[in-house]
C-alpha positions in Angstrom: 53.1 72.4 26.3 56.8 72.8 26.3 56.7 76.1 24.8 54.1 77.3 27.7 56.4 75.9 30.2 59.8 78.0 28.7 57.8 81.2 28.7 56.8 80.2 32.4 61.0 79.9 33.1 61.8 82.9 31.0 59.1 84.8 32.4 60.9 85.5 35.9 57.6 85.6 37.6 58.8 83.1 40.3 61.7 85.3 40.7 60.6 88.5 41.0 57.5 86.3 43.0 60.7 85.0 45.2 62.2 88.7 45.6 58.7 90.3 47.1 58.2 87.5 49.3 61.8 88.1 50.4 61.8 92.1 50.6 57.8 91.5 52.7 59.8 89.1 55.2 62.8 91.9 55.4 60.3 94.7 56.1 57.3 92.6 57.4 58.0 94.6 61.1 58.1 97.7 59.8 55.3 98.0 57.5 52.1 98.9 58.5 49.0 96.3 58.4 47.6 97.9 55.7 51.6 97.6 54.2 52.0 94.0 54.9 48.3 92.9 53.5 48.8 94.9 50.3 52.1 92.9 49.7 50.7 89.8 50.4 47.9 90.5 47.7 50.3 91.2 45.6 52.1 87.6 46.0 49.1 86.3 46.0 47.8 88.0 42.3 51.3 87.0 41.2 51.1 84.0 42.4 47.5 83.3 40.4 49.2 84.2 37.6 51.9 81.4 38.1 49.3 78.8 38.9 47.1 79.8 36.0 49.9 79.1 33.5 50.6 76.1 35.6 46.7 74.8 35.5 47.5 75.7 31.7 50.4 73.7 31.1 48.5 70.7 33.3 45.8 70.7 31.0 48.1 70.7 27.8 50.1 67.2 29.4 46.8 65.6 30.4 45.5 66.2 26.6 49.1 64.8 25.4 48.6 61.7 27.5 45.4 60.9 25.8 41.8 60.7 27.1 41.8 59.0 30.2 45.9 59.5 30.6 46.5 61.1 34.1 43.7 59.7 36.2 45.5 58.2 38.8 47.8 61.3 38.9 45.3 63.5 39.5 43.2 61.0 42.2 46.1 60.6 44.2 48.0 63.7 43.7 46.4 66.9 43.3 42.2 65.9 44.4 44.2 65.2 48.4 46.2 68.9 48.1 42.6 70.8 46.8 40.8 68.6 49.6 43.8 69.9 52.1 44.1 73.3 50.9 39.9 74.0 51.2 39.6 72.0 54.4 39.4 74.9 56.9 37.7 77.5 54.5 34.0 77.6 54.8 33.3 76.5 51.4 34.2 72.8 53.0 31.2 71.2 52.7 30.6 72.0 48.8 33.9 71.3 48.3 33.5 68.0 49.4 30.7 67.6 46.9 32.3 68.6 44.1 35.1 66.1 45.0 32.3 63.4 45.3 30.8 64.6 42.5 34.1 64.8 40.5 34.7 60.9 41.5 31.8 60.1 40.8 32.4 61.4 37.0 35.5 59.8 37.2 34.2 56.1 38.0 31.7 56.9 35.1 34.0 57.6 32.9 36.2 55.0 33.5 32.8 52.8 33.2 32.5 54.6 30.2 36.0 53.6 28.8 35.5 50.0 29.9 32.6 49.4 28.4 33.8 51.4 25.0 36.3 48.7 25.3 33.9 45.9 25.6 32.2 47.2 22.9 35.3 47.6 20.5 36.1 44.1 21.7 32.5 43.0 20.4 32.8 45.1 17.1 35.8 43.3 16.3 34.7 40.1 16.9 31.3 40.5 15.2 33.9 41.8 12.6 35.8 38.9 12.0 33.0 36.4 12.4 31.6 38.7 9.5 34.0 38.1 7.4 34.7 34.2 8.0 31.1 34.3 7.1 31.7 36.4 3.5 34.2 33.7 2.9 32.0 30.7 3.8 29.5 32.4 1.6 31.9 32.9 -1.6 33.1 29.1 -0.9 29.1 27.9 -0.9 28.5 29.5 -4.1 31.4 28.2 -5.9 30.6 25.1 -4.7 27.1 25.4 -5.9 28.4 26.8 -9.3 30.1 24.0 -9.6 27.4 21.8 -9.0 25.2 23.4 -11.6 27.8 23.0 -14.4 28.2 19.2 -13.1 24.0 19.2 -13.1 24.2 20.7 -16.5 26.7 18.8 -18.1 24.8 15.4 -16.2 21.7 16.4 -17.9 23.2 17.3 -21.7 25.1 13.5 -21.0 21.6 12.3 -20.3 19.5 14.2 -23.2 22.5 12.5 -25.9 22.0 9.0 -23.9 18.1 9.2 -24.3 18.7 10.6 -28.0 21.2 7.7 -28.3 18.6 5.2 -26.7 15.7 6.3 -28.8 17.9 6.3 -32.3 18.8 2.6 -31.2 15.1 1.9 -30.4 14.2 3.1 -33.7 16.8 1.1 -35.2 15.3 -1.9 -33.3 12.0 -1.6 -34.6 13.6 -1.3 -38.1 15.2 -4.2 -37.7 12.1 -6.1 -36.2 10.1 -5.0 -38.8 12.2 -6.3 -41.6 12.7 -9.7 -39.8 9.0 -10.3 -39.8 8.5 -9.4 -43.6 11.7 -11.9 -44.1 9.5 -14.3 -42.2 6.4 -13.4 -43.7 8.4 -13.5 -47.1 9.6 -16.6 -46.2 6.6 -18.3 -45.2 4.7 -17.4 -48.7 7.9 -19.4 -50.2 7.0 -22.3 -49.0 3.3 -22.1 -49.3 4.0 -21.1 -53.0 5.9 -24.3 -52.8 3.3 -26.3 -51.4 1.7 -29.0 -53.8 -2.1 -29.0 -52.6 -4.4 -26.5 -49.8 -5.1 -30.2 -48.5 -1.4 -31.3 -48.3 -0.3 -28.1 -46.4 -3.3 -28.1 -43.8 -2.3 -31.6 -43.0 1.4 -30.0 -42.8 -0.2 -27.1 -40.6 1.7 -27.4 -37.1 0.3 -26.2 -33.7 -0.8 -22.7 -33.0 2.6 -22.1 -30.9 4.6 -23.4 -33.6 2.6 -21.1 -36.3 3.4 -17.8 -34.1 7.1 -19.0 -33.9 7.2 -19.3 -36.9 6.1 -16.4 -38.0 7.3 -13.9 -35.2 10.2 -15.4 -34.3 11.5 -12.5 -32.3 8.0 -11.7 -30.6 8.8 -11.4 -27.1 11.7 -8.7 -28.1 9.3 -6.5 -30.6 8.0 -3.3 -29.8 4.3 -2.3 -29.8 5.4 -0.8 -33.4 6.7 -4.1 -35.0 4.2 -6.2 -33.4 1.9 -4.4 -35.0 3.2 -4.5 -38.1 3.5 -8.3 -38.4 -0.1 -8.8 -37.0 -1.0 -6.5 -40.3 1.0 -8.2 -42.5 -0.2 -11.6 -40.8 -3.8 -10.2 -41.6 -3.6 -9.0 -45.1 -1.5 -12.8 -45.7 -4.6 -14.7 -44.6 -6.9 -12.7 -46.5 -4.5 -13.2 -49.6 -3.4 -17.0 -49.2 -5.1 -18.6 -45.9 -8.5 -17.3 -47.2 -8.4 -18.8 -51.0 -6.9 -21.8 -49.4 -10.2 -22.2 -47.6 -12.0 -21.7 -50.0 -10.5 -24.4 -52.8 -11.6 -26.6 -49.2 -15.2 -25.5 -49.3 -15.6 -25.6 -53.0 -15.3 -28.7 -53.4 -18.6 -29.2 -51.5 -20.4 -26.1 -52.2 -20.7 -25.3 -55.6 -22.5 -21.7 -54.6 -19.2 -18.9 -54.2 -21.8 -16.6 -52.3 -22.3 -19.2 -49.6 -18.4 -20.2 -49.5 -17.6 -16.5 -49.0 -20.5 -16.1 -46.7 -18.9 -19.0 -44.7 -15.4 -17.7 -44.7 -16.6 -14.0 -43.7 -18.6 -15.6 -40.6 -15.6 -18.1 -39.2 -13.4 -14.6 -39.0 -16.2 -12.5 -37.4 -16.7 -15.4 -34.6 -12.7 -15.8 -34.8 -12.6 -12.2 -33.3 -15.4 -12.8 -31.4 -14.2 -15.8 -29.7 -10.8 -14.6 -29.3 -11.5 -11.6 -28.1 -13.5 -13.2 -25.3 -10.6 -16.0 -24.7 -7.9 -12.7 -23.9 -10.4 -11.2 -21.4 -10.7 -14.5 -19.5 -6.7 -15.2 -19.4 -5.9 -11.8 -18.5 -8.0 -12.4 -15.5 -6.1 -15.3 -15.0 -2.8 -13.9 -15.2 -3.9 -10.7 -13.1 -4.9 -12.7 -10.3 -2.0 -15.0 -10.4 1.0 -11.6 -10.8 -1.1 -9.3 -8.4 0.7 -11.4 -5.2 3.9 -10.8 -6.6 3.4 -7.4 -8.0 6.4 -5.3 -7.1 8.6 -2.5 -8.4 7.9 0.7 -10.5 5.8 -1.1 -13.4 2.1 -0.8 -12.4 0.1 -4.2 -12.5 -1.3 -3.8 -16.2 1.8 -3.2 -17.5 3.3 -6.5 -16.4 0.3 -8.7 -16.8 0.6 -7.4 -20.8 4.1 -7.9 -20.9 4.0 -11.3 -19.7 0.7 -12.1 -22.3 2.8 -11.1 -24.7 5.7 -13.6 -23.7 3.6 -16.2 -23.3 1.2 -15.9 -26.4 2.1 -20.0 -26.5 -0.1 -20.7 -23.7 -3.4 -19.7 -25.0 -5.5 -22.2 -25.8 -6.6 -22.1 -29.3 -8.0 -25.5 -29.8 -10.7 -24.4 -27.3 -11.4 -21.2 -29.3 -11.5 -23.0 -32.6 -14.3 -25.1 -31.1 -16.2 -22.4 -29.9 -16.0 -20.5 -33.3 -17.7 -24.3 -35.0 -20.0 -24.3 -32.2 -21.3 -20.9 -33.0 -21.1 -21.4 -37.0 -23.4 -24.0 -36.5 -26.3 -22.2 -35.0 -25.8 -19.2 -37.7 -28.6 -19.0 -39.7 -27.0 -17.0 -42.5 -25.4 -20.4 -43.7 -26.5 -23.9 -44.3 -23.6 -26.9 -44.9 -23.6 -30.2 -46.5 -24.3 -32.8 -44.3 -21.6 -35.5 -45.1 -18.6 -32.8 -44.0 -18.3 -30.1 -41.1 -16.7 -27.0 -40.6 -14.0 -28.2 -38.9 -12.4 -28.7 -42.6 -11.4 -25.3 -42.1 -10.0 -25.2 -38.6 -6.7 -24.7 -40.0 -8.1 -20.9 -41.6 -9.9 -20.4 -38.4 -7.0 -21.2 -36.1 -5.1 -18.7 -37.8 -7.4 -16.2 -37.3 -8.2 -16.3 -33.7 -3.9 -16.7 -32.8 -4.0 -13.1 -35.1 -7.2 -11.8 -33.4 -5.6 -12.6 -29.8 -2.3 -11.5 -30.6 -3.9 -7.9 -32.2 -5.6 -7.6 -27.9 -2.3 -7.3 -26.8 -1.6 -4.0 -28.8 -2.3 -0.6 -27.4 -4.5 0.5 -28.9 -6.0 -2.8 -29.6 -6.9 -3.5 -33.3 -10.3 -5.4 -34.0 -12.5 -5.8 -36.8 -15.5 -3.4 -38.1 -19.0 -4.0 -37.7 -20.9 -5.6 -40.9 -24.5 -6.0 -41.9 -26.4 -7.4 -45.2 -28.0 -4.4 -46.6 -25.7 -1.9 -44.7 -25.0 1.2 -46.8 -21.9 0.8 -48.9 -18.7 2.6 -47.4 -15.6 3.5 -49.8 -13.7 4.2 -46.7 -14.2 0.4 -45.1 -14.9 -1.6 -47.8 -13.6 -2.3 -51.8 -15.8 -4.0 -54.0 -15.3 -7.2 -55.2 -14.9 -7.5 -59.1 -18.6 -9.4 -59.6 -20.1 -6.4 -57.8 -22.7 -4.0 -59.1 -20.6 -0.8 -58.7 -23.7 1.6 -59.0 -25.1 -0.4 -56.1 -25.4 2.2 -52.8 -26.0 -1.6 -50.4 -24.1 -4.1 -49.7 -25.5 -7.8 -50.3 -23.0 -9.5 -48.4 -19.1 -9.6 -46.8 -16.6 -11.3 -48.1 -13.7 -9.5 -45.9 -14.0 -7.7 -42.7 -12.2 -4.0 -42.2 -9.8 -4.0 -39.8 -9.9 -0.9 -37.3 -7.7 1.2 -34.9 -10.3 2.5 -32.5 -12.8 4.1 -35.0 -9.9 4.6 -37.8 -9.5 2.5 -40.6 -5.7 0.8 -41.1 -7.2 -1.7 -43.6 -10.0 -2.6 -46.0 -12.5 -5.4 -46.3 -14.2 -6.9 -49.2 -17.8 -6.9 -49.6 -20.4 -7.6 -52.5 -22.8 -4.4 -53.4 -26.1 -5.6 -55.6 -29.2 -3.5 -56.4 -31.7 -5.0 -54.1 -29.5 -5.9 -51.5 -31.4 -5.9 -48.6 -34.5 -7.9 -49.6 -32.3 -10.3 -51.3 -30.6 -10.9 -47.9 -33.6 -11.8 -46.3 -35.1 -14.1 -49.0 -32.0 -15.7 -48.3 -31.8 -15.7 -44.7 -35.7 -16.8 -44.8 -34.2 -19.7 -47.3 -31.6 -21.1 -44.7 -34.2 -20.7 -41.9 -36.7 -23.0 -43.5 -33.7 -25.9 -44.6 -31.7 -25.6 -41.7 -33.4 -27.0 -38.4 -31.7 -26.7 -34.9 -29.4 -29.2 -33.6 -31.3 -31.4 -31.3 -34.3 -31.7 -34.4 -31.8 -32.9 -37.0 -30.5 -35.6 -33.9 -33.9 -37.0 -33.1 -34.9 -37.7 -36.5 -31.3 -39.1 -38.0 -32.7 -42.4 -37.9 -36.0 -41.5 -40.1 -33.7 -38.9 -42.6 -30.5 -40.3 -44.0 -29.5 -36.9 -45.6 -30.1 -34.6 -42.3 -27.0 -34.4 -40.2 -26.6 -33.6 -36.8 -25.7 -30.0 -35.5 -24.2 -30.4 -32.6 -22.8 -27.9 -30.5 -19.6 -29.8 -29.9 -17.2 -31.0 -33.1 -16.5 -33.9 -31.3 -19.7 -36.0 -31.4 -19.7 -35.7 -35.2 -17.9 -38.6 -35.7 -19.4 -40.0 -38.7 -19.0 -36.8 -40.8 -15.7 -36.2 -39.8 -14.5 -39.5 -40.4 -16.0 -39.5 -43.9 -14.2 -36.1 -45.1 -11.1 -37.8 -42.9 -11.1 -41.0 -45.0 -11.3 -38.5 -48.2 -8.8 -36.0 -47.8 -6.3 -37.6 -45.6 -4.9 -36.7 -41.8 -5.3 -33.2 -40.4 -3.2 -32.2 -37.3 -4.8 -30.1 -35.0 
C-alpha cells in the first residue's frame, strides 16, 4: 500500500489535475461551451484516475487491517459521502438499495464473525474439556493397572496360603494317623499284657471311654484319619476282640463252626443295629440344630460335624441289647441254655461303636452282604485254613468284607466246602427243629429243666446270667 500511495505523490496527477482546474477557471469566460465541457471531462477522466488509485490503495489498508478491520470507518465515513454524492442523480433509489443491501451484508457478516467467535470459544472449550478428559483417562488406567498387579499379587499370596494350608493339612492327617496307630499300638500292649479274655472284659470300660481311648484326638481328625483308625479298629477286632470271643464261647460250645457262626452273626446285627441307631440320632440332632442353623455351612454339614464330636452320646447299651434280642430269634444258631449271649457284649459293643463311628464317614463304610451257599469270591473273601480250597461255595462266614460303596477296602473270612449249600440247610433244618421260639421255651420251663427261656429282652434272664456271673466273675457294662 505504501508503495501505491508514493507513485500516487510522485505521479503529479493532482498537480497537473490542480493546474487544468486552475487554467479552466482563468479561461472559463472565454471558452466556448463546447471548450469549457471538454475541460471539465477532462478533470473529470483525470480525476477517475486519482480516485481509482485511491479506491486501490483503500482496498490495500482495509486488507492490512485484517477481515473485518475498517467497518466502522467505512459505515460512518465513506457509505454518508456515496449516499450524499448519489442523492440527486436519478439512480437514487437503487442506490439506496445497494446501501441497504450493503448493510445488510455488513450486519451478516458481523453476525458471521460473532458467531465464528462463539464457535472458536466452544472449540476451545470442548478442547480443553478434551483433554482434562485424556488425563482423567491415563490416571483411570494406571489406577486400574495398579489394581491388577495388587489383584495379582493378592491372588499368587492366596494360591501360596492355600498351598501352605493344604501342605499343613496334609501334615495333620500324618500326624493323626500316626497318633492312632500309637494308640492302636498301644492298646494291643496292654491286651498282650492282659492275664485272661475273662479278666480284661471285666476290665472293659464304657463305650465313651473305649473310643477315647482309642481315638484320643477324634474330634480334630479329618475324614482321612478317621478313617484310617476305624480300619485299623476293624482289622484289631477281627485279630484280637474276635479270638477273645471266642476262647468265651468255647468254653460252652465245643462245635468251632457254631462259635464262628455266632461271632459272624453278632457283627452282621452289630452293623445292622448300628446303622439303624445313627439314622434315628441324626434325626434327632437335625431337628434339634435346624432352629439354630446359621452361617455358610449347610445343615448336613453341621449336624455330621457335631455327631462326630459327640460320638460319646450314643447309646450303645441300647444297641447291644437289640443285637441279643435279634441273635436270639436267629435260626442259624442254637446256645446252651445255662449261659446267654450277653457273655459277649463286650465283642459286640465294640463292634456297633466301630459300625456307628464308620456312618459318620463320607462315603460311609459298611459291611458286604453274605449268604451260606453264595458262590465263593477271591475279591471279598479269603479262605480259612480248614477250608476245601477246590470248593466254588461257601459253607459259612467267619468274617464279614468291609466295603466302600461297592469297592472292597478289606477282606472277610469264610469257610468253602464241597456241598455247601445242602449242608447249610441240613443244618439250618437242625437248629429249626431244637430251637423253639421264645414264649414256647417260657411256658414249659416248669415241665423241662434243660430248656431255657428266649427272651427278647437280656434282662429277664436272670437266672442264666447269674449262673455264668457267679462263674466267671463281674462284667461292667
Amino acid at each position: 500500500m505504501a508503495d501505491n500511495l508514493r507513485r500516487l505523490v510522485n505521479n503529479e496527477s493532482c498537480r497537473a489535475l490542480q493546474e487544468k482546474l486552475e487554467n479552466w477557471y482563468k479561461d472559463y469566460y472565454m471558452n466556448s461551451c463546447d471548450q469549457n465541457l471538454n475541460c471539465c471531462c477532462e478533470i473529470i477522466e483525470l480525476n477517475s484516475r486519482i480516485q481509482g488509485q485511491l479506491f486501490g490503495i483503500l482496498s490495500l489498508t482495509a486488507q492490512e487491517g485484517g477481515h473485518y478491520a475498517g467497518v466502522e470507518t467505512i459505515k460512518t465515513r465513506f457509505l454518508p459521502w456515496l449516499g450524499t454524492c448519489f442523492s440527486n442523480s436519478s439512480l437514487a433509489k437503487p442506490n439506496d438499495n445497494t446501501i441497504s443491501l450493503l448493510q445488510e451484508s455488513l450486519e451478516k457478516d458481523r453476525q458471521l464473525r460473532e458467531l465464528s467467535a462463539s464457535r472458536e470459544r466452544e472449540i476451545q472449550q470442548l478442547d480443553s474439556e478434551l483433554n482434562s478428559t485424556r488425563v482423567q483417562l491415563n490416571m483411570v488406567q494406571q489406577e486400574l493397572k495398579s489394581l491388577q498387579a495388587q489383584e495379582e499379587s493378592r491372588q499368587r499370596s492366596l494360591d501360596l496360603l492355600t498351598d501352605y494350608e493344604r501342605q499343613l493339612r496334609t501334615l495333620k492327617d500324618e500326624i493323626a494317623v500316626l497318633s492312632a496307630e500309637k494308640s492302636i499300638l498301644q492298646s494291643r500292649r496292654c491286651r498282650s499284657r492282659s492275664p485272661s479274655p475273662v479278666s480284661r472284659c471285666s476290665r472293659s470300660s464304657s463305650p465313651v471311654q473305649k473310643e477315647l481311648a482309642i481315638v484320643p484326638l477324634s474330634t480334630r481328625l479329618s475324614t482321612i484319619s478317621r478313617k484310617a483308625n476305624l480300619l485299623a479298629r476293624f482289622s484289631d477286632a477281627y485279630a484280637q476282640a474276635r479270638l477273645e470271643a471266642q476262647s468265651l464261647l468255647k468254653r460252652y460250645i465245643d462245635k468251632m463252626e457254631t462259635v464262628q457262626r455266632i461271632i459272624y452273626i453278632a457283627t452282621v446285627e452289630s452293623f445292622h443295629v448300628a446303622k439303624m441307631a445313627f439314622r434315628h440320632f441324626k434325626i434327632r440332632v437335625r431337628k434339634t440344630l435346624t432352629p439354630t442353623c446359621i452361617g455358610s455351612e449347610t445343615l448336613e454339614d453341621i449336624v455330621m460335624d457335631y455327631i462326630v464330636c459327640h460320638l460319646d452320646l450314643y447309646d450303645v447299651q441300647s444297641s447291644i441289647n437289640d443285637v441279643i434280642r435279634a441273635m436270639n430269634v436267629n435260626p442259624k444258631i442254637s446256645f446252651p441254655p445255662e449261659v446267654d449271649f450277653i457273655i459277649i457284649s463286650s465283642f459286640i459293643k465294640e463292634i456297633c461303636c466301630i459300625a456307628f463311628a464308620m456312618q459318620t464317614l463320607e462315603p460311609p463304610l459298611d459291611i458286604a452282604f453274605g449268604a451260606d451257599g453264595e458262590i465263593f469270591n477271591d475279591n471279598k473273601y479269603r479262605r480259612s485254613c480248614d477250608s476245601d480250597f477246590t470248593a466254588p461255595l461257601v459253607f459259612y462266614h467267619v468274617w464279614p468284607a468291609l466295603m466302600e460303596n461297592e469297592l472292597v477296602i478289606m477282606k472277610g473270612e469264610a469257610v468253602t466246602k464241597r456241598g455247601a449249600f445242602w449242608s447249610s440247610m441240613r443244618c439250618i433244618n437242625r437248629s429249626r427243629s431244637r430251637s423253639l421260639s421264645p414264649v414256647h421255651h417260657h411256658c414249659n420251663s416248669s415241665r423241662s429243666g434243660e430248656a431255657r427261656s428266649r427272651s427278647p429282652s437280656p434282662t429277664k434272664r436272670s437266672t442264666s446270667r447269674s449262673r455264668w456271673l457267679a462263674s466267671s466273675g463281674p462284667l461292667r457294662i
